[in-house]
N, CA and C of each residue as an Amber inpcrd file, in Angstrom:
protein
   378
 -57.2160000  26.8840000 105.2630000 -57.0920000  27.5970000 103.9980000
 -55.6920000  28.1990000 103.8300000 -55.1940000  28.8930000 104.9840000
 -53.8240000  29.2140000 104.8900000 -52.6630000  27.9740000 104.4590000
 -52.9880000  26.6320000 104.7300000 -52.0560000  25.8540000 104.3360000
 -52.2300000  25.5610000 103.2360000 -53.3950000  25.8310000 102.3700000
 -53.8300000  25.8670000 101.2710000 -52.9590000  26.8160000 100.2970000
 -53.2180000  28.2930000 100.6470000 -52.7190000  29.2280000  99.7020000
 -51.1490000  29.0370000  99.5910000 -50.1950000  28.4850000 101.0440000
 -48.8000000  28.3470000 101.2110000 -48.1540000  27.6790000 100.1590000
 -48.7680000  26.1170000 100.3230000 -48.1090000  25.1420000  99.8730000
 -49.1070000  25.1510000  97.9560000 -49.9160000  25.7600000  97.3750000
 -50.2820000  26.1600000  96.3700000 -48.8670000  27.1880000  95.4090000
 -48.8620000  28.0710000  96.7660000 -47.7540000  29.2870000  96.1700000
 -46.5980000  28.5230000  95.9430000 -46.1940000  27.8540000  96.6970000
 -44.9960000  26.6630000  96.3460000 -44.5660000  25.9780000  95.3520000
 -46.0730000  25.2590000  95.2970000 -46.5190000  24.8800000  94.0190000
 -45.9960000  24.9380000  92.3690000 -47.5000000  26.2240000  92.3130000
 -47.3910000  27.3720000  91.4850000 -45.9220000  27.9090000  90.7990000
 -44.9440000  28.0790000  91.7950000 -43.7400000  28.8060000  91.6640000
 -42.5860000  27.6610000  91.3870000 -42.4880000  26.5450000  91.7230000
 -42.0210000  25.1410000  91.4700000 -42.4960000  24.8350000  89.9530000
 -43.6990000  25.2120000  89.4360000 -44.4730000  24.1870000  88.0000000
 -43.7440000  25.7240000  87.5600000 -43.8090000  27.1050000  87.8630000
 -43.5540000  27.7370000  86.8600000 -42.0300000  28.0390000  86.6610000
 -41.4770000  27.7480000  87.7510000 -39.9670000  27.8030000  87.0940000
 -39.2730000  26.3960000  86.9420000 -40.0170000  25.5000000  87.0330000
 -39.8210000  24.0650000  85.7640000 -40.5220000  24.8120000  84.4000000
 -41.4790000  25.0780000  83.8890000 -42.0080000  25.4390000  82.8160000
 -40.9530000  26.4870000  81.8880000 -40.7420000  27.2220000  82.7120000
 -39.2010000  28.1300000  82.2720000 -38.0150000  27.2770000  82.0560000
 -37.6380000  26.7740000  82.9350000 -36.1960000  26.4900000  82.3710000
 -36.8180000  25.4000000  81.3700000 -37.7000000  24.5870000  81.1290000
 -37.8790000  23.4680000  79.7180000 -37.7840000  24.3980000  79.2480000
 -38.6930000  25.2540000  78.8290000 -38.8610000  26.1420000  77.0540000
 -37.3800000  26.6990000  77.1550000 -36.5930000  27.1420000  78.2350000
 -35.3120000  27.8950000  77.8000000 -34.3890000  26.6220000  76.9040000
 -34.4560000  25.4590000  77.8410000 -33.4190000  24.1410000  77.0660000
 -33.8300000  23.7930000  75.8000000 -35.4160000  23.7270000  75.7490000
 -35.3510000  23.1770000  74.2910000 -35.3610000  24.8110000  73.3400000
 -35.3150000  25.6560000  73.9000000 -35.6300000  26.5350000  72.7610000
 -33.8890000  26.3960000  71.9380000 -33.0310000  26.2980000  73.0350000
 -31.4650000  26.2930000  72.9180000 -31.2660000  24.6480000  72.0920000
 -31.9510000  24.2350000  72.2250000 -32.3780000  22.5080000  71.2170000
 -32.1530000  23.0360000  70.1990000 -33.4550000  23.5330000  69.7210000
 -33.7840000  23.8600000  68.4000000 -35.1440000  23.2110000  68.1600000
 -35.7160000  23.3320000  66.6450000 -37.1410000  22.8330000  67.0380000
 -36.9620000  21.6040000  66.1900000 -37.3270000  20.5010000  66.9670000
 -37.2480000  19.9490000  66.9930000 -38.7260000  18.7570000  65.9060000
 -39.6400000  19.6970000  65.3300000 -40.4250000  19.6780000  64.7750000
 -40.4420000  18.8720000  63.1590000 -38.8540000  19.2570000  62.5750000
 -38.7550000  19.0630000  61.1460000 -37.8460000  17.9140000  61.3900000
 -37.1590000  17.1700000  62.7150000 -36.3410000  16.5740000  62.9780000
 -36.6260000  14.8640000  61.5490000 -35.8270000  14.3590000  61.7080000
 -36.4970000  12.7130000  61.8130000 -36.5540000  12.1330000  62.7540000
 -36.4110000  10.7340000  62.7780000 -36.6390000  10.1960000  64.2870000
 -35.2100000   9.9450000  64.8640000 -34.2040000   9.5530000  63.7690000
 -32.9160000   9.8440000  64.2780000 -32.4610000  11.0630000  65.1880000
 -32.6900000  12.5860000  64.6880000 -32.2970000  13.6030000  64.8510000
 -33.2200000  13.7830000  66.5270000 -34.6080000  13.4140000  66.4540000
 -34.8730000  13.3400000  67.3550000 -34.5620000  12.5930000  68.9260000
 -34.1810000  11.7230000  68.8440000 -33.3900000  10.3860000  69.5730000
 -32.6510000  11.3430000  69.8940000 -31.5430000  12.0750000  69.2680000
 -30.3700000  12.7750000  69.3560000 -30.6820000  13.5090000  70.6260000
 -31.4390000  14.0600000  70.4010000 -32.6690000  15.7660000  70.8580000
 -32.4120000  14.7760000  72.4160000 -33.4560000  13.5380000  72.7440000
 -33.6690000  13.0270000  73.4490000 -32.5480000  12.3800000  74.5200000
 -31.4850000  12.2720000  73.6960000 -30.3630000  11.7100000  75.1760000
 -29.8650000  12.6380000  75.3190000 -29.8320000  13.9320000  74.2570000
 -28.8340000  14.9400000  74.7440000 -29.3980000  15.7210000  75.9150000
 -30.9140000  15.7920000  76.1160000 -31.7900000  16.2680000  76.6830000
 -31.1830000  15.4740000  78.0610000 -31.5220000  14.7100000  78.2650000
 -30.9000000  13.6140000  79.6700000 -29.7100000  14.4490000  80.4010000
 -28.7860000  15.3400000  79.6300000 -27.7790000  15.7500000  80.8980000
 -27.9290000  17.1190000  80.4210000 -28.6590000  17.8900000  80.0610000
 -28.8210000  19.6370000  80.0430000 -29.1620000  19.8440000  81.3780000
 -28.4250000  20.2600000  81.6690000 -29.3530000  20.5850000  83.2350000
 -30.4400000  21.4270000  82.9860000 -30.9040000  22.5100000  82.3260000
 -31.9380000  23.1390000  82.0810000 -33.4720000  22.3090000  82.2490000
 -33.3080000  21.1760000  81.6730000 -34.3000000  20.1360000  81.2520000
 -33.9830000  19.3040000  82.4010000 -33.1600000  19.0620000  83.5640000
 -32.8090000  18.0390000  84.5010000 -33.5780000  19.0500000  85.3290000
 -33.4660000  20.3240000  85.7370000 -33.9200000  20.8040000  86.7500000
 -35.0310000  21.0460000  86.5810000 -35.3150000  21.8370000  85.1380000
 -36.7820000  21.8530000  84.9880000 -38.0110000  20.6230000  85.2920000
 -37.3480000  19.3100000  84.7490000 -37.9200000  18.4260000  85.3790000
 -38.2900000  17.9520000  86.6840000 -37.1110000  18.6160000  87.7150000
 -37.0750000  18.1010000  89.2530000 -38.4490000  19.2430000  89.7840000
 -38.1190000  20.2970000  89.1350000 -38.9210000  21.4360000  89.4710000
 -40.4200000  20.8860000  89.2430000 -40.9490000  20.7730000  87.7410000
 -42.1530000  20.2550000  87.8200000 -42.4860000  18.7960000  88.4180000
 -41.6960000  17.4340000  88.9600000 -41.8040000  16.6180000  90.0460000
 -42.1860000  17.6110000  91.2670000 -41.6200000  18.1380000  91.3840000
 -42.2570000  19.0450000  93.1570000 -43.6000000  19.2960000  93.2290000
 -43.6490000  20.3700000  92.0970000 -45.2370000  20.8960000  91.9530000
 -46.2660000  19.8100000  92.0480000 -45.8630000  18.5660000  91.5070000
 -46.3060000  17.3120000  91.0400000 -46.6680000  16.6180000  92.4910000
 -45.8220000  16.8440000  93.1420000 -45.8800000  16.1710000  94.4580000
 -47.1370000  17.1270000  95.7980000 -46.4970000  18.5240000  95.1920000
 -47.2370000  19.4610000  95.9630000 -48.4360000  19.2670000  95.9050000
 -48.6100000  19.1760000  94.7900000 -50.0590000  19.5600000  94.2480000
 -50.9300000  17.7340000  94.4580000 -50.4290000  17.2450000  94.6920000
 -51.1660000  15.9640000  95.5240000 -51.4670000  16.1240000  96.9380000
 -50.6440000  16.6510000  97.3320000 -50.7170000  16.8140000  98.8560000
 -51.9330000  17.6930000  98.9940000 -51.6830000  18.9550000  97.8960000
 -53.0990000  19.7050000  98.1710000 -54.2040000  19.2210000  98.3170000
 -54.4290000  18.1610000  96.5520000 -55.7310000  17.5310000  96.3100000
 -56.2650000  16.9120000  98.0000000 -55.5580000  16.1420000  98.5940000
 -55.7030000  14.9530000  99.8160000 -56.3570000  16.0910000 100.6560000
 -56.6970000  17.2600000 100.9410000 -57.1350000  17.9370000 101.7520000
 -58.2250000  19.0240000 101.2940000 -57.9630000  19.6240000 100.2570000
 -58.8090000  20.4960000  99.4870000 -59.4970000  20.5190000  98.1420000
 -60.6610000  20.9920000  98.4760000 -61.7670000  20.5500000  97.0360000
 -60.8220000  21.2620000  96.0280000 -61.0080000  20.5240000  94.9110000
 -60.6780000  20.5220000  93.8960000 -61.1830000  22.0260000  93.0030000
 -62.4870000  22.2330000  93.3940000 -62.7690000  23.5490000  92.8460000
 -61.9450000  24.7830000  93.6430000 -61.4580000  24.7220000  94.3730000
 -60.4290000  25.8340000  95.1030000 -59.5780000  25.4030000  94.5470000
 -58.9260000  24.1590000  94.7250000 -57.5050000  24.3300000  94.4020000
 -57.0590000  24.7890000  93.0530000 -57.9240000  23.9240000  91.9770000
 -57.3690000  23.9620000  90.5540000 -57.5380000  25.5150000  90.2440000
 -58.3520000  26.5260000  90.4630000 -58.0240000  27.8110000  89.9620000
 -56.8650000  28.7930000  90.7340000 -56.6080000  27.8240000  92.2910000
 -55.1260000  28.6410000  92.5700000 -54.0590000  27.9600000  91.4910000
 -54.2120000  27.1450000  90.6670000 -53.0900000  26.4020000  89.7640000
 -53.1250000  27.4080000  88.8960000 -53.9760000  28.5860000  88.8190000
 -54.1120000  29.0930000  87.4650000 -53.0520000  30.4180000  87.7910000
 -52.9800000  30.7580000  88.8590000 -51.9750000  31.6520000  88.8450000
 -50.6620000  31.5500000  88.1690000 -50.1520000  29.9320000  87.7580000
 -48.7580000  29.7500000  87.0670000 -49.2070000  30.9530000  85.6100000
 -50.3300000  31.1810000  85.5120000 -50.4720000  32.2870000  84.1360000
 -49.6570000  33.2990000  84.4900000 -49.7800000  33.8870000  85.6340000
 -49.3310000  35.2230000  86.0990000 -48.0070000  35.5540000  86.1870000
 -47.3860000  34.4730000  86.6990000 -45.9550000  34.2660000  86.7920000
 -45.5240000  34.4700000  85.7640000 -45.9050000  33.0700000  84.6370000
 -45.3030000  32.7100000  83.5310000 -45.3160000  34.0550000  82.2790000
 -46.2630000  34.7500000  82.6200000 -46.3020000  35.9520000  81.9400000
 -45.5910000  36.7390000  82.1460000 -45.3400000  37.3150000  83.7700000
 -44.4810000  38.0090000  83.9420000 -42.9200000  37.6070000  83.5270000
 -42.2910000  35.9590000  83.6150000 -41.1260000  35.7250000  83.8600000
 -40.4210000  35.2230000  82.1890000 -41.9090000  34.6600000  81.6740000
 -41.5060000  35.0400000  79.8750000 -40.7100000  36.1220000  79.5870000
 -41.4660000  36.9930000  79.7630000 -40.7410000  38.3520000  79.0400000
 -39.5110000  38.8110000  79.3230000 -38.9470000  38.7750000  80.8610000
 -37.3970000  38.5810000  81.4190000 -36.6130000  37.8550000  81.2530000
 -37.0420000  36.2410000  81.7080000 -36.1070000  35.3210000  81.0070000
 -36.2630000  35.1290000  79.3080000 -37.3490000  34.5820000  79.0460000
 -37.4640000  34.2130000  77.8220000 -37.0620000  35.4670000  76.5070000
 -36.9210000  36.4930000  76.8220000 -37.6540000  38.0590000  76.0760000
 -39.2170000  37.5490000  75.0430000 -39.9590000  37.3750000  75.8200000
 -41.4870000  36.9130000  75.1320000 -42.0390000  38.0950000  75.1440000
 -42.7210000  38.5720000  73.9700000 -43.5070000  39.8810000  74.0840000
 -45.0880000  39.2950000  74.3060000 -45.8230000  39.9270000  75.6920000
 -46.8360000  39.6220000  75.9070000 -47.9010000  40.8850000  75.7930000
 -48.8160000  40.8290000  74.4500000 -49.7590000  41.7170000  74.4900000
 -50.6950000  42.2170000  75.4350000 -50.9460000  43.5960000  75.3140000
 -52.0950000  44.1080000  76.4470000 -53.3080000  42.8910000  76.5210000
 -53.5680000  42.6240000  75.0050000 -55.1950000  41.7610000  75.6060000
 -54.3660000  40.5190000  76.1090000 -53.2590000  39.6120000  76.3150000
 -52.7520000  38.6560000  76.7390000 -52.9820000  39.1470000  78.5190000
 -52.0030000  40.7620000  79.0510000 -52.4540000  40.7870000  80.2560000
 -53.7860000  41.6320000  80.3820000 -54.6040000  41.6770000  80.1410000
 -56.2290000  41.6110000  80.0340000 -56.3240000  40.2360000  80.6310000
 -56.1850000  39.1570000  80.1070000 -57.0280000  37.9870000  80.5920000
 -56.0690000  37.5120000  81.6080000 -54.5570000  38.0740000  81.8510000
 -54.1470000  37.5830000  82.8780000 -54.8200000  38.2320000  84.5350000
 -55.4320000  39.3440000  83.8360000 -55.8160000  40.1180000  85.2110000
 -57.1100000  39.4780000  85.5210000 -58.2950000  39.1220000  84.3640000
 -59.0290000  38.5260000  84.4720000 -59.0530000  37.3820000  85.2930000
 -58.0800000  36.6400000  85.0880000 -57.5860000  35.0870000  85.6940000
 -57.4450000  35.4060000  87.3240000 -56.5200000  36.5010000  87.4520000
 -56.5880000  36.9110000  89.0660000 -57.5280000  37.0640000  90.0040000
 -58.4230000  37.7100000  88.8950000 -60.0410000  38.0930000  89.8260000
 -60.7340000  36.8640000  90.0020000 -60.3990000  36.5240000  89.2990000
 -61.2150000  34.7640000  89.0310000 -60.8810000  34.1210000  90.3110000
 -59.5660000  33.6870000  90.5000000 -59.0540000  33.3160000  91.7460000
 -59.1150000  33.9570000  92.8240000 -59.1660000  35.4820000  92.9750000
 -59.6380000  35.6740000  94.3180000 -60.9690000  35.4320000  94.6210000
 -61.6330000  35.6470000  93.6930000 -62.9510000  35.1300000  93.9990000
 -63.0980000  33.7920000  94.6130000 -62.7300000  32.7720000  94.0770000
 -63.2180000  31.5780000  93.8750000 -62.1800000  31.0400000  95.2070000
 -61.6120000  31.4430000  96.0520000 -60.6770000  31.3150000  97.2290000
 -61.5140000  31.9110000  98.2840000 -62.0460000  33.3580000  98.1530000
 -63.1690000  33.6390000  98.9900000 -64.2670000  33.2430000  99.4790000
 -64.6230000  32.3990000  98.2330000 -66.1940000  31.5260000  98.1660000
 -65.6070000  30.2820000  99.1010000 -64.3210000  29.6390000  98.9030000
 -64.3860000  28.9470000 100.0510000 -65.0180000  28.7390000 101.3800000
 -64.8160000  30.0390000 101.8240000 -65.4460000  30.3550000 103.3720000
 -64.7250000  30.2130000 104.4030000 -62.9480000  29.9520000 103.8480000
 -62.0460000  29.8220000 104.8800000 -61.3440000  31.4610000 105.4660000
């Protein structure tokens, strides 16, 4: 179970600071929403050498990798709610990097999410 929670936290912290630096590159994009498909294309090779979006990508490949290694050893009902901790992070690291304002009932259900996971790590029986 301990190699469980390690290489999870690894994880976790790999998917959430890939998840950060994407939203920081494309937010610095622009939105890309009203584009055409030209403007978009644009979006798309320029994207190829931002490093924001190069690392963020290498970052979520890791987690990607991690998080296989987990599956190959641990039930799936443990693991996937330690995945849920990227909430906790991403909440906390929004608001610093990103300046994201996160409402009380937003951390309400982030605390919720915590209990959830210690629970459901305990029930293991490791």
């Amino acid at each position: 179970m301990l190699k469980t929670v390690v290489v999870m936290l690894m994880a976790v912290t790999a998917g959430t600071v890939g998840d950060l630096l994407l939203a920081k590159g494309m937010k610095e994009m622009g939105d890309i929403s009203a584009m055409n498909l030209r403007g978009i294309l644009n979006v798309a090779i320029q994207a190829l050498t931002t490093p924001k979006l190069i690392i963020g990508t290498a970052m979520l490949a890791i987690f990607f990798f991690l998080w296989l290694a987990v599956l190959s050893w641990e039930d799936l009902t443990v693991a996937l709610p330690m995945q849920a901790l990227n909430y906790v992070l991403v909440a906390f690291l929004s608001q610093y990097f990103l300046g994201e304002v996160v409402s009380p009932t937003r951390w309400a259900g982030t605390i919720l999410v915590c209990i959830g996971v210690m629970l459901i790590t305990k029930s293991s029986g490791a």
